[in-house]
N, C-alpha and C positions, 0 to 999 in steps of 0.2 A: 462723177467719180467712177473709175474703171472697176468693175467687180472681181471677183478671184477668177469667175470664169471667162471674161474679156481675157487676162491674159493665159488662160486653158490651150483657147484656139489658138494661141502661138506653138505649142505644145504638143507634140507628134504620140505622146503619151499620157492619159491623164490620172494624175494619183488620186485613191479612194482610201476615206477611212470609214470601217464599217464601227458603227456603234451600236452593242448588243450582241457580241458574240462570246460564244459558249466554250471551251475546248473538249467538249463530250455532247452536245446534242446539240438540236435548234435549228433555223431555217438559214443563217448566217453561212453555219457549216454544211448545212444541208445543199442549198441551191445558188447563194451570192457568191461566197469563195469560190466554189466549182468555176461557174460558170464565168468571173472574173479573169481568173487564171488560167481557161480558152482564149481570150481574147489579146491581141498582140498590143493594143492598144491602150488597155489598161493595167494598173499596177497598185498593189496594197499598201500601202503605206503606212497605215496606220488602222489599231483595235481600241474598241474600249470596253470594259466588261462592270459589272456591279461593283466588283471591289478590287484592292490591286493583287489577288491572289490569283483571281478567272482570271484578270488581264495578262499576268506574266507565263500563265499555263497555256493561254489561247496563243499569245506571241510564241510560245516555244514551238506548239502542234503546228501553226502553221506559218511560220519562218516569218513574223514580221515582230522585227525590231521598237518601232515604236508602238509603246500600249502605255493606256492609262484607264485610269477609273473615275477620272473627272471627264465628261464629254466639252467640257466646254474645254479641254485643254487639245482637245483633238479638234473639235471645229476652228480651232486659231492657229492650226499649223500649217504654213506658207506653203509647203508643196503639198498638201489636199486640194485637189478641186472639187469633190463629187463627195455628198457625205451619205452614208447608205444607212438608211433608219432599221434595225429590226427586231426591237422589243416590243414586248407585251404592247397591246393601242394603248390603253390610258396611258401611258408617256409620250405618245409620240408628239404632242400637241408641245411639250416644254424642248424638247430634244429638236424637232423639228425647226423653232422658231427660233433656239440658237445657231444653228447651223446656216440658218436663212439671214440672221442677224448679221452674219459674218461674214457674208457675200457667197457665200455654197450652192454649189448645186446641190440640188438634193434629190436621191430615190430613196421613197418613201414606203413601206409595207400598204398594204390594202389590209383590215378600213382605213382610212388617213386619220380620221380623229374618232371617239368615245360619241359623235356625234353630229349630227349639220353644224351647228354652230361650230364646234372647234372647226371642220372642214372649212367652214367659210375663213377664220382668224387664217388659217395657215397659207390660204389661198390668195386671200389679201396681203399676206407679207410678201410671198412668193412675186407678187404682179407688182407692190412697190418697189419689192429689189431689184428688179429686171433679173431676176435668175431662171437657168430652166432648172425644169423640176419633172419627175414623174413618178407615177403611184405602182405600187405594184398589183395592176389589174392587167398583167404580163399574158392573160389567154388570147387578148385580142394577137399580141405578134404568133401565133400558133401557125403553120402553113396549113392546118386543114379550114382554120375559118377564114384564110387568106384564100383557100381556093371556094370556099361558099359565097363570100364577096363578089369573087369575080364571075363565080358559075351565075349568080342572080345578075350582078350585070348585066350581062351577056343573054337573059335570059330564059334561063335554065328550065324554070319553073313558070315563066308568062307572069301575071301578074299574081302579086301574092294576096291569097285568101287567107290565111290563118296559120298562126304558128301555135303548136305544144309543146310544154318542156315539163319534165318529170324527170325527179333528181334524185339521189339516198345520198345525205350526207353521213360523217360518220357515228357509227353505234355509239349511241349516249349511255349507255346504262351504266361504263363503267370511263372513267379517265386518270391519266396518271396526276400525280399532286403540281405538274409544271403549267399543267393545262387547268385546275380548278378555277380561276376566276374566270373562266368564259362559261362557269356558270351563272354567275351574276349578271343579269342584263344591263345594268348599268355600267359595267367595263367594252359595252360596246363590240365585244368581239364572241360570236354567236349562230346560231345559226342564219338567220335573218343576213347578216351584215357580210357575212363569210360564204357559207354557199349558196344563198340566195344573191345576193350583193355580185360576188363572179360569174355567177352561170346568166346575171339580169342582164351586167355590161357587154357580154359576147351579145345577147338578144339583140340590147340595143345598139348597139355596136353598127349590127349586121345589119337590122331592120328598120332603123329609126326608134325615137322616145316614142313613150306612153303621151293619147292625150289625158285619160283618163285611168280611172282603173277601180276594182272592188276586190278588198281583200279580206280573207280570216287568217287569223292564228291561235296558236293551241299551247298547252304545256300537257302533254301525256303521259308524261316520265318525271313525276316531280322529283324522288331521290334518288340520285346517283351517288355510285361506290365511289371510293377513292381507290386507286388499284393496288397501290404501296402500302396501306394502313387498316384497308378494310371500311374505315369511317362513311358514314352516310353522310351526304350535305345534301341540303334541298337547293333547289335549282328554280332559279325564276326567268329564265331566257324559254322563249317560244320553242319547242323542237317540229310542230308541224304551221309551214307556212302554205297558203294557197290563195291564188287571187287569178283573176280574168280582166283585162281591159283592153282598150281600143288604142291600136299604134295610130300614129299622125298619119301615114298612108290609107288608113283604113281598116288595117287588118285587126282580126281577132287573135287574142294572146290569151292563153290558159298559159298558167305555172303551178309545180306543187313540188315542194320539196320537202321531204322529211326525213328525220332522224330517229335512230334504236328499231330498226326492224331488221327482224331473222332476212336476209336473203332480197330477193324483187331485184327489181330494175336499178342497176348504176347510175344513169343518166341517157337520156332519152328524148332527141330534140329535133321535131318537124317540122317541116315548112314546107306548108301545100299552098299550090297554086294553080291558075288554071288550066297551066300544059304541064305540070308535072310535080315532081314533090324530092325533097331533101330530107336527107335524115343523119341527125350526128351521135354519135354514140360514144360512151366512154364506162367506167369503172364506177364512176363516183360524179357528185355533181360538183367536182372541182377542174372545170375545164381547164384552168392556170397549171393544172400539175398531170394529171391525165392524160395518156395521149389519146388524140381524137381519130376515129372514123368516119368519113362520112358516105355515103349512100346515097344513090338517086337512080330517078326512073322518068323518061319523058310521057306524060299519058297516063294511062292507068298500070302502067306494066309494075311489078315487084321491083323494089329498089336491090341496086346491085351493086358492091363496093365500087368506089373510085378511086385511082391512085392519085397522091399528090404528086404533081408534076416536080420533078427535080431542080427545077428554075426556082421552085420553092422554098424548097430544105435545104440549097445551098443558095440562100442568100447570101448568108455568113459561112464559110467553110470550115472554119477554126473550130465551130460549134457541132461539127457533124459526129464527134465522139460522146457527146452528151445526150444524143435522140435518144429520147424515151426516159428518159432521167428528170427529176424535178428541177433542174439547173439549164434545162435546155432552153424554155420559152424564159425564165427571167435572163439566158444570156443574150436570149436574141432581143430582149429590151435594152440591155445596155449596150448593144449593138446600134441600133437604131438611135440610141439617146446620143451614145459620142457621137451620131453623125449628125444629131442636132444641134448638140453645141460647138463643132466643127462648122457646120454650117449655116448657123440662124434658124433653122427652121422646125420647127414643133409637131412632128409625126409617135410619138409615143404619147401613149395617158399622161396628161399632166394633173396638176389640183385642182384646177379646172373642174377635168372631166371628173374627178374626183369628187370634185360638189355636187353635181349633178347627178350623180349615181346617188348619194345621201339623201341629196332631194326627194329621189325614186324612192327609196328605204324610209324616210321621212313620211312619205303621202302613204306608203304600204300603213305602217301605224296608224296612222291620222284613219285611216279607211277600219281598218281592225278594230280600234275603240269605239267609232263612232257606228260600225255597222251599215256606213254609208258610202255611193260612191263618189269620188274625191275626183278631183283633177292634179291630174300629175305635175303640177307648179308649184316652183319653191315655196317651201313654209316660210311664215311671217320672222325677220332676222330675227334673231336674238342680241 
């Protein structure tokens, strides 16, 4: 049977209905909108918001006529091809698998589910359907790790000895009442899974998986403020993650990323090798939204900025007004995804790659409790 996205590629344009969006804040409006409505290729068609009050406020701010508060009524409308997940994780596992039920394409927020298992169900439906799909682990289409890629190609650095990353995700100590359940570790959306989880996938990305690996984690900041009310809530998500293990190449991996400190290093990320060494630099350890720098030096010499070549950043040209903006790399994802499902082929993160990242976060834990080191292969299904 034909899916909605077989007849997509007849389709010089493809409709999206974003589920989860706000008409006052949120990553919807923040980076998907944006960077949708760069793109000459796609078109909004359709919102869905919590209740039908968000929905008819969000249609009004941003000019789209069909909105609803049921999602299953927006995955069933014949001109959506593409359904854009972006609520809170613990939903997306119900939201996800009606969209997929319905022959949808689906882009998907990063984490994709509350956890491996959900990752794995959503994965599994995705590969029954024959749908493409992708997660929003948008740092990889970035052009500076596009030109790390190819400088190691090519390279750059000889063969790689070791890489470091060292990251600040954001100040814990106080959050607004939108963001409270990424206290709860059991909502799966946290430090671990969020800036550890994006800044791992560039690693691996770039350098190949973990075969192995030894991690710790911490809670240093047990009560956080609520910013609107004052209330204290205790918080049982890790805020300091750190771990060392061994890539399938060989090489040695240090990570450490932590949260609620005055000041230090944004993000911080080298690759040394035996003729020379890379270094990528950003604000924050959220390479997906930060723009990157990178640096390099053949030998011993100080590294010295490198420019990304323009072949780069005007992959897509539509998108050249959004550089630097958080809308930039999720547009150059759905850039690349229409030109997947225009033409068969799978060059963007999918759920996939998406299990496999959880895997990695899965054996980080596994390693943490146990005080032992793990090998980085999937945990037993659920």
């Amino acid at each position: 049977m034909a899916t909605q996205v077989d007849t997509a590629r007849l389709r010089s344009t493809l409709g999206v209905g974003i589920i989860g969006v706000s008409p006052v804040r949120g990553w919807a409006a923040t980076a998907h909108i944006p960077a949708l409505r760069a793109l000459p290729n796609y078109e909004i068609r359709a919102l869905s918001a919590n209740s039908a009050e968000s929905a008819r406020a969000a249609g009004e701010v941003f000019e789209v006529s069909a909105v609803f508060s049921d999602h299953e009524q927006l995955v069933t409308q014949p001109d959506v091809d593409v359904v854009a997940v972006t609520v809170k994780v613990p939903h997306h596992r119900e939201l996800v698998s009606a969209a997929l039920a319905a022959g949808k394409a689906v882009y998907c927020e990063w984490p994709l589910g509350r956890d491996l298992g959900d990752a794995r169900v959503m994965a599994a439906l995705a590969a029954e359907q024959g749908v493409h799909t992708v997660v929003g682990l948008q740092a990889r289409q970035a052009p500076a790790i596009e030109l790390v890629r190819a400088l190691l190609s090519d390279g750059y650095v000889g063969e790689v000895l070791s890489t470091t990353m060292v990251g600040l995700s954001i100040p814990g100590d106080v959050v607004v009442q939108p963001n409270a359940y990424m206290l709860d570790r059991t909502n799966g959306a946290n430090v671990l899974t969020i800036a550890v989880g994006h800044s791992l996938d560039v690693l691996n990305y770039v350098l190949g998986e973990f075969a192995d690996l030894s991690a710790v984690s911490d809670l240093r900041r047990p009560l956080i403020t609520i910013e609107e009310t004052g209330e204290r809530i205790v918080k049982t998500a890790a805020d300091q993650i750190a771990l060392i293990g061994t890539l399938a190449c060989g090489a040695i991996a240090s990570v450490h990323v932590r949260e609620a400190v005055a000041g230090g290093t944004g993000f911080l990320w080298e690759i040394n090798g035996t003729d020379g060494t890379l270094r990528i630099t950003a604000d924050a350890a959220y390479p997906e939204i930060y723009p990157l720098t990178v640096w390099g030096a053949p030998g011993r010499n100080e590294p010295a900025e490198l420019a990304v070549p323009a072949a780069l950043t005007q992959t897509w040209p539509a998108l050249t007004s959004l550089e630097g903006a958080p809308a930039y790399n999720v547009g150059r994802a759905y850039a690349a995804f229409a030109a997947d499902i225009g033409n068969g082929t799978r060059t963007v993160p999918d759920f996939a790659d998406a299990v496999r990242r959880h895997e990695v976060i899965a054996a980080i834990e596994r390693s943490a409790a146990s005080g032992e080191r793990v090998k980085a292969l999937p945990a037993a299904a659920s």
